[in-house]
Structure formats: C-alpha cells, structure tokens
Kinemage of the C-alpha trace (Angstrom):
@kinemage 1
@onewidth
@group {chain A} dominant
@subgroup {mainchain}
@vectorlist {calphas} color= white
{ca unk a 1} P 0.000 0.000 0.000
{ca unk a 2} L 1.447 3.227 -0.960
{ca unk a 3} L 1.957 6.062 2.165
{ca unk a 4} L -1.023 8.369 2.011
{ca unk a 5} L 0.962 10.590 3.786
{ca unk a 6} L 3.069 11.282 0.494
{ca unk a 7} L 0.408 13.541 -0.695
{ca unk a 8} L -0.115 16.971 0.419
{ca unk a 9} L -3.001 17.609 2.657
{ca unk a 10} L -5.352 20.223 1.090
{ca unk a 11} L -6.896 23.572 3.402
{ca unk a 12} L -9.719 24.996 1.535
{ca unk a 13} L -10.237 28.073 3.353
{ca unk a 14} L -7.611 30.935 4.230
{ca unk a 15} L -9.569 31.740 7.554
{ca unk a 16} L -8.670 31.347 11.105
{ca unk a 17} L -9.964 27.681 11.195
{ca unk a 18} L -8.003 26.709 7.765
{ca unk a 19} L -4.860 28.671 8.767
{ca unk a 20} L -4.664 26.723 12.283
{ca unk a 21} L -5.594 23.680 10.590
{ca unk a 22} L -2.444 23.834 8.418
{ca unk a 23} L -0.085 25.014 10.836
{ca unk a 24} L -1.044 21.743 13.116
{ca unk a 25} L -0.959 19.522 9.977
{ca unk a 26} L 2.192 20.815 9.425
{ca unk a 27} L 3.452 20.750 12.804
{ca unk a 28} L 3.051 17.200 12.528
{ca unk a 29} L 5.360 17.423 9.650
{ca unk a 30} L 2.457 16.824 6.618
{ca unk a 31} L 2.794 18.540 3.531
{ca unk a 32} L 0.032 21.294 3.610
{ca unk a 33} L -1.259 23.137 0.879
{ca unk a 34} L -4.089 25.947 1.456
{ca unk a 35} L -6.520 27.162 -1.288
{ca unk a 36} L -8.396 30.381 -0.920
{ca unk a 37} L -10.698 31.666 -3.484
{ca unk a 38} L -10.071 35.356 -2.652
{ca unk a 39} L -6.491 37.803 -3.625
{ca unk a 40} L -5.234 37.380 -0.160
{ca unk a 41} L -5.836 34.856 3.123
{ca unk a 42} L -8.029 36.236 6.171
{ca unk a 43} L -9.823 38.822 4.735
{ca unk a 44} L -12.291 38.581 7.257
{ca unk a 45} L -10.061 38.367 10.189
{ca unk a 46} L -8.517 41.273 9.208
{ca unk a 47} L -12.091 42.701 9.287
{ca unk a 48} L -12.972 41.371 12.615
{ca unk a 49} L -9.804 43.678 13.613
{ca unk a 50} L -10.643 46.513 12.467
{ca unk a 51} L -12.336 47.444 15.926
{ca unk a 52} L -10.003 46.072 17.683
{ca unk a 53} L -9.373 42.226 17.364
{ca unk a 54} L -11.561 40.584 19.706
{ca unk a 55} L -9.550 37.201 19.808
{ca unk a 56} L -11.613 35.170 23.141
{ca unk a 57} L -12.990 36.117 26.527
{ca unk a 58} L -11.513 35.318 29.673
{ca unk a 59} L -14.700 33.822 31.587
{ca unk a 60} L -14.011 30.073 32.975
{ca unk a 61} L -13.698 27.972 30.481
{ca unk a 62} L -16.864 26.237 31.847
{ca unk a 63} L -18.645 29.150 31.256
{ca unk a 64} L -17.730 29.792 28.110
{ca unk a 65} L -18.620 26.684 26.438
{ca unk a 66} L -21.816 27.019 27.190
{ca unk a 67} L -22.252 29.900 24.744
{ca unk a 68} L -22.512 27.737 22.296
{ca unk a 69} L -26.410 26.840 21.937
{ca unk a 70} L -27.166 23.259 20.770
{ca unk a 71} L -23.782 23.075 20.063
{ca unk a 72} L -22.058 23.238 23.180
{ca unk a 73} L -21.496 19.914 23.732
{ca unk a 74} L -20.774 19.151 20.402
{ca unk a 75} L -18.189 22.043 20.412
{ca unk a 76} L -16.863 20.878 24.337
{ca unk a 77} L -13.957 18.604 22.780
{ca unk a 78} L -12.501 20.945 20.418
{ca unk a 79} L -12.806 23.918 22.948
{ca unk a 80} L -10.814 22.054 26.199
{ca unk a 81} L -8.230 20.661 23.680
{ca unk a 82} L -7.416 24.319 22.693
{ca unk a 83} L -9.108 26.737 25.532
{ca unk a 84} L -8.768 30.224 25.466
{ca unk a 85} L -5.619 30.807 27.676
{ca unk a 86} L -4.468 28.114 24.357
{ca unk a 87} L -4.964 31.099 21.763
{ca unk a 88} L -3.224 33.423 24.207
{ca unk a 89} L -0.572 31.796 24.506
{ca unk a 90} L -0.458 31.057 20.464
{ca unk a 91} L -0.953 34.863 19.577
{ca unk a 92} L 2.126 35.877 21.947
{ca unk a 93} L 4.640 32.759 20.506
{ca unk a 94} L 3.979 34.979 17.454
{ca unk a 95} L 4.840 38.203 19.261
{ca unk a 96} L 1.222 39.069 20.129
{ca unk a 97} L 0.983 40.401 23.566
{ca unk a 98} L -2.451 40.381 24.674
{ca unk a 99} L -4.580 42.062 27.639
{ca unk a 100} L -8.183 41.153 29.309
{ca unk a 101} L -10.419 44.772 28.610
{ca unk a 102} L -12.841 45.769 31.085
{ca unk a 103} L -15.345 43.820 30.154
{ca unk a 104} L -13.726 40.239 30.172
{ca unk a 105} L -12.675 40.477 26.425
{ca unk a 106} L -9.165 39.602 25.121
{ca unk a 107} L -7.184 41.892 22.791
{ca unk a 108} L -3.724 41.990 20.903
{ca unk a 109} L -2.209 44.499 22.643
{ca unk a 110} L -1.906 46.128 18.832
{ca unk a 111} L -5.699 46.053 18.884
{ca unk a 112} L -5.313 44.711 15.043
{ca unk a 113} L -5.618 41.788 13.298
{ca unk a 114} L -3.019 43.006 10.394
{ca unk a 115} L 0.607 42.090 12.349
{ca unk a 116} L -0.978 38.625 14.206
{ca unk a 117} L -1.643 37.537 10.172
{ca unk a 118} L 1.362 38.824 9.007
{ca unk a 119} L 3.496 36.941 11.042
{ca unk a 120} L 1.485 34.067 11.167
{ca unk a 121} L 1.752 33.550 7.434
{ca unk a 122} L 5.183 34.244 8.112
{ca unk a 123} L 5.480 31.556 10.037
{ca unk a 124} L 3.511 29.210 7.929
{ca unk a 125} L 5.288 30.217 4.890
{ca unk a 126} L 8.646 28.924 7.064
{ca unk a 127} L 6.999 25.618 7.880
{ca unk a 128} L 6.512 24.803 4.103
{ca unk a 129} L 3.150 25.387 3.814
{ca unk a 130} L 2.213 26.457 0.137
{ca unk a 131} L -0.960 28.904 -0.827
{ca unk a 132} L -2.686 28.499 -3.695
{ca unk a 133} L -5.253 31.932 -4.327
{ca unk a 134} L -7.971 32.626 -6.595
{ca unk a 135} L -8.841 28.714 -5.783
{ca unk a 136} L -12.336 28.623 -5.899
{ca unk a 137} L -13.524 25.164 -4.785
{ca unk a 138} L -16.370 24.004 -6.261
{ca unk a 139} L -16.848 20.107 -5.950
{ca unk a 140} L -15.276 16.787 -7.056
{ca unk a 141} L -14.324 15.118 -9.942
{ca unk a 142} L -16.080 11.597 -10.194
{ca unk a 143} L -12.798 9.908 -8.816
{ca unk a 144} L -12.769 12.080 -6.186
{ca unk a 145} L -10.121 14.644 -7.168
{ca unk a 146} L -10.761 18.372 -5.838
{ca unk a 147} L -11.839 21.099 -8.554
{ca unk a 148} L -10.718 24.349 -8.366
{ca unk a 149} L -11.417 27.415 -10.612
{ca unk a 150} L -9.114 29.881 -10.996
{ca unk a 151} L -8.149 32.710 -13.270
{ca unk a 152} L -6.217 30.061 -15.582
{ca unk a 153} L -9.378 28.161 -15.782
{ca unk a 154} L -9.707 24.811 -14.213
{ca unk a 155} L -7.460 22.605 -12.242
{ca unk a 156} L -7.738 19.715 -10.380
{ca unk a 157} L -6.243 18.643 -6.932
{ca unk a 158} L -5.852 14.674 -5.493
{ca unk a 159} L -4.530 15.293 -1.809
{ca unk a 160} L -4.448 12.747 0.781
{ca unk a 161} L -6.850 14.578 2.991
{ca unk a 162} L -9.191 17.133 2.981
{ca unk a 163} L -9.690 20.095 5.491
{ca unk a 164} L -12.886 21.955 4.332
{ca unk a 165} L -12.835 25.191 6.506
{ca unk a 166} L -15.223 27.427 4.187
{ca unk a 167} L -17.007 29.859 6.329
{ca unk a 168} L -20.429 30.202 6.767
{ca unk a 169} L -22.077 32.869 3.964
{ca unk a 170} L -22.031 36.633 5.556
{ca unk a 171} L -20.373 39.411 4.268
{ca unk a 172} L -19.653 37.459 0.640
{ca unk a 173} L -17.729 40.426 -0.788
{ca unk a 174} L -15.163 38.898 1.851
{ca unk a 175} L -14.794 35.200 0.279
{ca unk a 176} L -17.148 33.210 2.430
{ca unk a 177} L -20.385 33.050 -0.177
{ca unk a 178} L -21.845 29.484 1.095
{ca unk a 179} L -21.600 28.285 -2.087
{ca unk a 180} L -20.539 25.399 -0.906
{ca unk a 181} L -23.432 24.224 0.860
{ca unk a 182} L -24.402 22.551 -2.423
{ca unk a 183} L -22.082 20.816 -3.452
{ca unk a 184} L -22.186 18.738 0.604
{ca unk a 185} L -25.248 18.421 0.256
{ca unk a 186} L -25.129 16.633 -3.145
{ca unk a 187} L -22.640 14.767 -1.654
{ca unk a 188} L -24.920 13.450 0.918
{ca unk a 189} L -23.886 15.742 3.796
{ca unk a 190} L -26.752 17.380 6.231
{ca unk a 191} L -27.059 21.097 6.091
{ca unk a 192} L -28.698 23.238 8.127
{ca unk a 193} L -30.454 26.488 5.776
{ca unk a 194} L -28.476 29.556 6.514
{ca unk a 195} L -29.825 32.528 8.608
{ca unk a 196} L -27.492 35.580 9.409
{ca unk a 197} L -26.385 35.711 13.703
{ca unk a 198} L -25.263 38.610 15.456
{ca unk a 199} L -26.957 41.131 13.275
{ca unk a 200} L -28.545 44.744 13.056
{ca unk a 201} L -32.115 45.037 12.728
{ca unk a 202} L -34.822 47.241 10.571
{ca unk a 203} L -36.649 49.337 12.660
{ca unk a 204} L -38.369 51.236 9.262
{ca unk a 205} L -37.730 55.046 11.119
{ca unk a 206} L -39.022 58.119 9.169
{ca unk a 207} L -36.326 59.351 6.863
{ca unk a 208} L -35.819 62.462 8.627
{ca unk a 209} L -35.087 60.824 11.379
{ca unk a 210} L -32.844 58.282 9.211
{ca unk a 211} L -31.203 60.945 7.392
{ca unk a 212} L -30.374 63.056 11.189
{ca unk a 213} L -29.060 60.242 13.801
{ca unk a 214} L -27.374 57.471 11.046
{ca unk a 215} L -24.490 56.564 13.179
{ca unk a 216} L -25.654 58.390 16.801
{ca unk a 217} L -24.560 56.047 19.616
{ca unk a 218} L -26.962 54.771 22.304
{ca unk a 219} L -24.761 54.094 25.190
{ca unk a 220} L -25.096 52.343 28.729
{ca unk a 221} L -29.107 51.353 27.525
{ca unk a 222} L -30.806 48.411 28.592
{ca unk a 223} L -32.980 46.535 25.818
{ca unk a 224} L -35.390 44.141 26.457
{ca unk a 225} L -36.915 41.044 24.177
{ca unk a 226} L -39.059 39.201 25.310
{ca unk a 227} L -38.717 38.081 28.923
{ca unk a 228} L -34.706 38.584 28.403
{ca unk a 229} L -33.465 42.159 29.350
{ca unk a 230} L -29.196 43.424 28.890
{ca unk a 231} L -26.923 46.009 29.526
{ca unk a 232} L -24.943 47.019 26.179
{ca unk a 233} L -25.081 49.361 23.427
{ca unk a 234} L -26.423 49.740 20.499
{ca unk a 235} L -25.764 52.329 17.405
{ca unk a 236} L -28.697 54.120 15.135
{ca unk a 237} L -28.338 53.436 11.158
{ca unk a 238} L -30.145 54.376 8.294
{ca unk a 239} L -32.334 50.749 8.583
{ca unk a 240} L -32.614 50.891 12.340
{ca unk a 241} L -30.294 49.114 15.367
{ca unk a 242} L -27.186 47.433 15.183
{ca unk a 243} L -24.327 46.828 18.069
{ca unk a 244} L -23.340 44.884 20.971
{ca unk a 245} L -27.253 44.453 22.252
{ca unk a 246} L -28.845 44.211 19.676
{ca unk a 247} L -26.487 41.217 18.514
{ca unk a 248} L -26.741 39.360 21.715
{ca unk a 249} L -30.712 39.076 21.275
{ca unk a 250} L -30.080 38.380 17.498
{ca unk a 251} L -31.267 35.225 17.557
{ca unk a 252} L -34.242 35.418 19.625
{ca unk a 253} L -35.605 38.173 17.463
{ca unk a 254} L -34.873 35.679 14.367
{ca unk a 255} L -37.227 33.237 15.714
{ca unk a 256} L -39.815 35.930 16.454
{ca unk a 257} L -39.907 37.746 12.696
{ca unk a 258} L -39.330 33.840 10.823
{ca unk a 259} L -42.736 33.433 8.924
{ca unk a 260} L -43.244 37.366 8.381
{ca unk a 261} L -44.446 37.561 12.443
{ca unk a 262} L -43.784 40.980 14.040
{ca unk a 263} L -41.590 42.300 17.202
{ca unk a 264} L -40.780 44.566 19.256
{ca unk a 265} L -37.604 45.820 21.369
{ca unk a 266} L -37.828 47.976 24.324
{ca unk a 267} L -35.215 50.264 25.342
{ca unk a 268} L -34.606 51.603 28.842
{ca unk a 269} L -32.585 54.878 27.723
{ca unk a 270} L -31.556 55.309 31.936
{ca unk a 271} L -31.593 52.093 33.034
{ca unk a 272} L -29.673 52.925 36.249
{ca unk a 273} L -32.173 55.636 37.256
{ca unk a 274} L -36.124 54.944 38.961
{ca unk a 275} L -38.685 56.091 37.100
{ca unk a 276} L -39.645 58.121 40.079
{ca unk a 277} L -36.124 59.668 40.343
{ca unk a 278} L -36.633 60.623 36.353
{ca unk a 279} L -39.822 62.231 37.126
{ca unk a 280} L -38.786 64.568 40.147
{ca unk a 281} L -35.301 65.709 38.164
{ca unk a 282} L -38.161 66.859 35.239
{ca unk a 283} L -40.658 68.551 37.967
{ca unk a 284} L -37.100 70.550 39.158
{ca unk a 285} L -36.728 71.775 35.450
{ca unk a 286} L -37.001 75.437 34.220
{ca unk a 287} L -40.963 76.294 33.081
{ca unk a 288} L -40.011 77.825 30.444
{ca unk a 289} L -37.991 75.575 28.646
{ca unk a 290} L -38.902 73.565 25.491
{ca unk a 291} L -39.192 69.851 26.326
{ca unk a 292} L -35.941 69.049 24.210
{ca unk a 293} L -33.897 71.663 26.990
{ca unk a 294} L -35.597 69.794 29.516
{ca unk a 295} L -34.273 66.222 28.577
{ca unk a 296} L -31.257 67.706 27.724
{ca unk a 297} L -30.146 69.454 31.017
{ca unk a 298} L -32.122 67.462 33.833
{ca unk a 299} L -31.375 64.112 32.468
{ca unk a 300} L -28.601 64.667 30.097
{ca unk a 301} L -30.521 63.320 27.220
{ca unk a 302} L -28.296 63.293 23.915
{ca unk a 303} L -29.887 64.575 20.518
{ca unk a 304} L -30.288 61.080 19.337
{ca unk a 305} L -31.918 60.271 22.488
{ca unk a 306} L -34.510 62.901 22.300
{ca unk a 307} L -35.048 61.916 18.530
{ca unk a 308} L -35.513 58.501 19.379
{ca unk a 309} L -38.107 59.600 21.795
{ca unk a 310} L -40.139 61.447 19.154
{ca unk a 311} L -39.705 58.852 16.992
{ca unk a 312} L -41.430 56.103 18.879
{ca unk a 313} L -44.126 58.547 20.593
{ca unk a 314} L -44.964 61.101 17.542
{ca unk a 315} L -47.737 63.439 18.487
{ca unk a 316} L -48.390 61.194 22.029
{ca unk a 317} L -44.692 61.558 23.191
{ca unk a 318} L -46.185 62.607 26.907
{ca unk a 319} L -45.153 66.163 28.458
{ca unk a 320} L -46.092 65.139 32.134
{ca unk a 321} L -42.954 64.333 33.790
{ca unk a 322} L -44.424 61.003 34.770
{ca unk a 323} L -45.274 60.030 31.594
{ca unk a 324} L -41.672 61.206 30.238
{ca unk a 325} L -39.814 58.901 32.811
{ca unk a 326} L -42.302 56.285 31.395
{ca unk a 327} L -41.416 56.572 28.125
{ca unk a 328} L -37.785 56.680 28.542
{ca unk a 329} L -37.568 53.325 30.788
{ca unk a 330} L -39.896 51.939 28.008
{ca unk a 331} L -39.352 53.397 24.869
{ca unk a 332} L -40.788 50.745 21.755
{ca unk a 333} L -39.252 50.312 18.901
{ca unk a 334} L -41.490 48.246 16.344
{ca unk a 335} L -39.194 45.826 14.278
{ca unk a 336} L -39.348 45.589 10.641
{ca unk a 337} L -36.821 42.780 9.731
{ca unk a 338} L -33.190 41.896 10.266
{ca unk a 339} L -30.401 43.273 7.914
{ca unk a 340} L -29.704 40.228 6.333
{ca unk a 341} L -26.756 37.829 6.021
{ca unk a 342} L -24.701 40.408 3.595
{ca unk a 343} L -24.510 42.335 6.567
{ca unk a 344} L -24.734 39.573 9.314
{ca unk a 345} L -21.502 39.562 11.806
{ca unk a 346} L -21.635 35.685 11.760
{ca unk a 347} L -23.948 32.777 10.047
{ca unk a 348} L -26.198 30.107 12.143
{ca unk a 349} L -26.670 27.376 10.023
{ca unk a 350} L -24.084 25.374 8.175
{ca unk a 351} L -23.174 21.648 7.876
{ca unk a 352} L -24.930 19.723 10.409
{ca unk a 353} L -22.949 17.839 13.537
{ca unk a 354} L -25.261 14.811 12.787
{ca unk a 355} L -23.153 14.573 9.803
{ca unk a 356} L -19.703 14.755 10.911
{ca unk a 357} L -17.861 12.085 13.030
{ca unk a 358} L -16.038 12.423 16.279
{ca unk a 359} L -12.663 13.886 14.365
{ca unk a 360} L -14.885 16.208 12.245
{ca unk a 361} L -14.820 13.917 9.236
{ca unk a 362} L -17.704 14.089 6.957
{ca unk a 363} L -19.732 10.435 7.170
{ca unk a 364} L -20.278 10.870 3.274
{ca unk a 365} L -17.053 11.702 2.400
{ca unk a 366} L -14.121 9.813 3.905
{ca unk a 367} L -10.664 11.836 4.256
{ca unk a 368} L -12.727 15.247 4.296
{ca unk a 369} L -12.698 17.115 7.637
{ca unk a 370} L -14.709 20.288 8.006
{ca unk a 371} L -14.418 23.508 10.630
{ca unk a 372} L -15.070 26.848 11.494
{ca unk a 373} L -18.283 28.327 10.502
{ca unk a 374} L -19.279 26.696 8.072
{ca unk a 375} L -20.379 24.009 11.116
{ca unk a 376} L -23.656 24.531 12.308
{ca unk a 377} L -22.952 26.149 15.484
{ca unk a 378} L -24.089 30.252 16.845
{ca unk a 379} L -21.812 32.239 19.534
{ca unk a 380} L -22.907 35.676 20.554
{ca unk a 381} L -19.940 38.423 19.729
{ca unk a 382} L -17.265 38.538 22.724
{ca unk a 383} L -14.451 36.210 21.243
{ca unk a 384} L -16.558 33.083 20.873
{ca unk a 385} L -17.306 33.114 17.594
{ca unk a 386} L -12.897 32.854 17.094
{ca unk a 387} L -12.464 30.763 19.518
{ca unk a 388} L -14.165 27.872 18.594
{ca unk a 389} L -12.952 28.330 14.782
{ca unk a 390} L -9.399 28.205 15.644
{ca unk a 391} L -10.357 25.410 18.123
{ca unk a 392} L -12.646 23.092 15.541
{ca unk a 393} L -9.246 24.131 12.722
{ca unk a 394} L -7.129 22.482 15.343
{ca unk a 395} L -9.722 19.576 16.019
{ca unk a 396} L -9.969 18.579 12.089
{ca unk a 397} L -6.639 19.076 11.411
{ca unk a 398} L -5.920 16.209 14.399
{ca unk a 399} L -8.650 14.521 12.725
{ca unk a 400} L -6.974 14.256 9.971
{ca unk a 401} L -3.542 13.005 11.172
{ca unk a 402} L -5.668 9.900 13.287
{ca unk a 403} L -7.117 9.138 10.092
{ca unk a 404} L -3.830 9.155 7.643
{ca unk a 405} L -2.375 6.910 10.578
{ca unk a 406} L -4.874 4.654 10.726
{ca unk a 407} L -5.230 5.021 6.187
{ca unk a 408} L -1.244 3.347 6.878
C-alpha cells in the first residue's frame, strides 16, 4: 500500500480555522497546501480587527462553552483541547501580547488583526506550507479529485486529505459566499439552511429621522426582548439598530420575525435611574424651557436620544414628567426585519454535527474534515465566535492526522 501521507493535505479556506488547521498539519510534519478563493488569506479576520481584534474572553472555560447553543457539547472537545488561555498563549509565541479589557474580552495588545496575520503567514510560509489563491472550490471530480477554478481556468487537486474550513455565507464580498453548501449536500452531507447571527435590525424610522441620527450612539441602555433584558449598546443606522445588544438578542428576534411575524424591542434609555427619580429631576426643570432643553439638562438626554423619543411617541410623546420617565424606561421600537446575512456579523446554520464524526470527518465523504463556521454552530460576539474556529481548525486538522495513521 502506498503512504497516504506522500500527498499533500489540502486547506480549503484561508480563515482562522483553515490557517490553524495547516499550521497543526504541518506541525506534525504533513505537507500542507491551502486554497483560498479570494487575492489574499483572512480577509475577514482582518475585518474582525478593524475594531479592535476581539480574539476570546476570559470567563471560565466552563462558562464559556456554554455559549454555544445546541452546540455546546458538540463544540466541548474541540474547545478544552485548545481553551482560550491556548490562543493566548499562540498569539504571543507569534509576538502578540495580549490584555483582558474591562469587560472580560481579550485583545492583541496592537488592537489589530493586520501584524498577528502577518506573522502568522510568516510563520507558515517557514513551515513549508504552500498557498494556492484565486482557488475557488467548487466540488469533485467523479474519482474524487478536488476542482478548483481559478483565473487560468480549471485545475484539479488529489490530496491525501481534505480540510474543508469554508465559512459560513455573511459578508460574501469577503470570500465566504456558502456556495458550498451545495455541493455537501449533493454529496450526501446534512445542512442546516443559513440565517445571518449577530446582526442589526430594521426598525423602518421616518427618513428624517434616518437621514439626522445614522451613526448616533446609544450608550449604557438596557434593551429588552421578550422576557430577556441586557446592559450594552447599540448604534442608530439608516435601517434601524445594530451593536453589541442588539447582537446578543439576534437570535431570539430571528425566531420571532421567521414566517413574516412581528416584534418589538424595548429600550430603557436610563436604566440605572427609577422612574420616580426621572420624574422629580423633570418637575425641578425650568418652566419655560422647550421639552428638548428639559431632557437635555435634567437628564442629560443626547440629541439622538430625544429623537428617538419622538420617533417612537410622535404626536403622544407625553409632556407630564411622569409620563416622560415612562417613556424613557420603556421606549418601543417596532421591528421591521433583520439586515440580512450580507450584513450579518456571523452565520447560524451550516453543515450539520449529525453529519460529521467524532474527528470532524464528513460520514459521506471519507478523508474530508470540516471547521469553522461553516459548522452549524451560533456564539454571541465577545471572542466566541474565534475561539471555537481556531479550536474546531485544530480539532480537524488532528482529525486528519488519526485518520492518515490509521489510512497506513
């Protein structure tokens, strides 16, 4: 029996997940080659940094793997065998010093995503692995060789494994366009439709009011869904809400608007204020000011705040000081739609668990491995969603080197 090992291992996918994948595989001194179908690898990544690189969190790990959804205990292998103080220490081997932010989060100290890929490739690059670009996958040949088209037109691929680390299908311009959902589940692979995660919603506001507060923050609000309340923030767009809190009740509102139903978010503009304690700083105020002055000098209402207000109430926005403190520790905010997965931070949805293996192998395709979000798996924002595609790029990629060994 010839050595599958003599064979290069193919990455499709220059992601997180595909780039740890190959630098395990070739850790374990494999020959790796990576295909991407975009110019240049982590495209993505590099946007996830451009905030400030939100690599994990620092909660116990027990904690955090419950984050997860129905996945969690799927996802509880992968994330012990490479935990977050794992990724720390990773990102500083490449000269990465990181730091826990106030609220639990963990940051290159650089705050970017650009010098953590640079010398990552770097360092890939120096462990022989080889990147092949403008690779677009789309399938296999009938005796099981990759296809890949590319600029030159077709070519063809027969490695000795398979990594598929794909991404899920948000923001397409940035080369994960769920494309190949298709061509697994042709191949006899479960997959679960794709919906977009950790995304903005439509609120349909008037367009002067569009046109005014388009990028106004709303800072230290509470929103409520439902019977689930937060702290966290949230920004005004053109089509209505995105940010932190609006992305952590994502998914519930998802479920609420699937088959065209309607919703509704509250917002508690001063959540760490009584109602009563509102209402006596707005009996204190001056009688002769407008009702904007008002809101703006006893309660330090911003412009956006006050808009907001009049935005929800209209004509009935009340002028009793009661019935102001009601409205800003309730203010309603009728939902339209979400943005959609062009805009969508992450995808929910993807290739099924049920279809994978232990080692991440796909049941209907022997020798092919699959990670990162193209898995059907959903983390709020806060490092999880990273975390557990290095992890699961880590988890194939050992997949993969069980399998070869057992293949010899």
């Amino acid at each position: 029996m010839s050595d599958p090992k003599a064979s290069p291992v193919a990455v499709i996918g220059g992601g997180p997940a595909g780039l740890m994948a190959a630098e395990t595989l070739a850790a374990a001194g494999l020959a790796v080659s990576v295909y991407e179908r975009m110019p240049s690898l982590g495209r993505r990544f590099l946007m996830a940094g451009r905030g400030g690189l939100n690599l994990t969190h620092s909660e116990p790990l027990a904690t955090f793997k419950t984050r997860f959804g129905p996945a969690s205990e799927t996802l509880d292998g992968p994330l012990e065998a490479f935990a977050p103080d794992d990724l720390r220490a990773w990102a500083e081997g490449l000269g990465q010093e990181t730091f826990v932010g106030s609220s639990g989060r963990i940051f290159p100290r650089a705050l970017k995503a650009s010098p953590l890929l640079r010398a990552w490739i770097g360092r890939l690059t120096a462990g022989g692995v080889r990147f092949h670009l403008r690779h677009d996958w789309t399938g296999w040949t009938p005796d099981g060789a990759l296809v890949f088209s590319t600029p030159d037109g077709q070519v063809t691929a027969t490695p000795a494994a398979t990594v598929l680390a794909l991404g899920g299908a948000s923001w397409p311009r940035l080369g994960a366009n769920g494309a190949w959902a298709g061509v697994l589940a042709e191949a006899g692979a479960p997959v679960a439709t794709f919906a977009p995660a950790n995304v903005g919603v439509r609120a349909g506001w008037s367009p002067e009011f569009a046109a005014r507060f388009a990028g106004a923050p709303l800072k230290s609000i509470a929103l409520t869904f439902g019977e689930t309340r937060l702290l966290g923030e949230a920004l005004i767009t053109a089509q209505g809400l995105e940010g932190g809190g609006v992305y952590a009740l994502s998914p519930l509102i998802r479920a609420a608007l699937s088959g065209g139903g309607q919703a509704q978010l509250i917002l508690d503009l001063r959540p760490d204020m009584r109602r009563g304690d509102l209402a006596s700083r707005l009996i204190g105020g001056r009688s002769g000011d407008s009702l904007s002055n008002r809101l703006r000098k006893m309660l330090k209402l911003s412009s956006a705040e006050i808009g907001l207000l009049r935005e929800a109430f209209g004509a009935d926005l009340p002028r009793s000081p009661v019935g102001l403190a009601e409205a800003i520790k309730a203010l309603p905010v009728s939902l339209t739609g979400l943005v959609g997965l062009e805009r969508a931070i992450s995808t929910a949805g993807g290739l099924k668990f049920e279809g994978l293996d232990q080692r991440l192998m796909v049941k209907a395709r022997p020798g092919v491995f699959a990670a990162g979000e193209m898995l059907d798996w959903e983390a709020p924002t806060g490092g999880y969603l990273l975390q557990a595609s290095f992890a699961t790029g880590a988890a194939a990629a050992k997949g993969v080197i069980s399998w070869l060994a057992e293949q010899a």
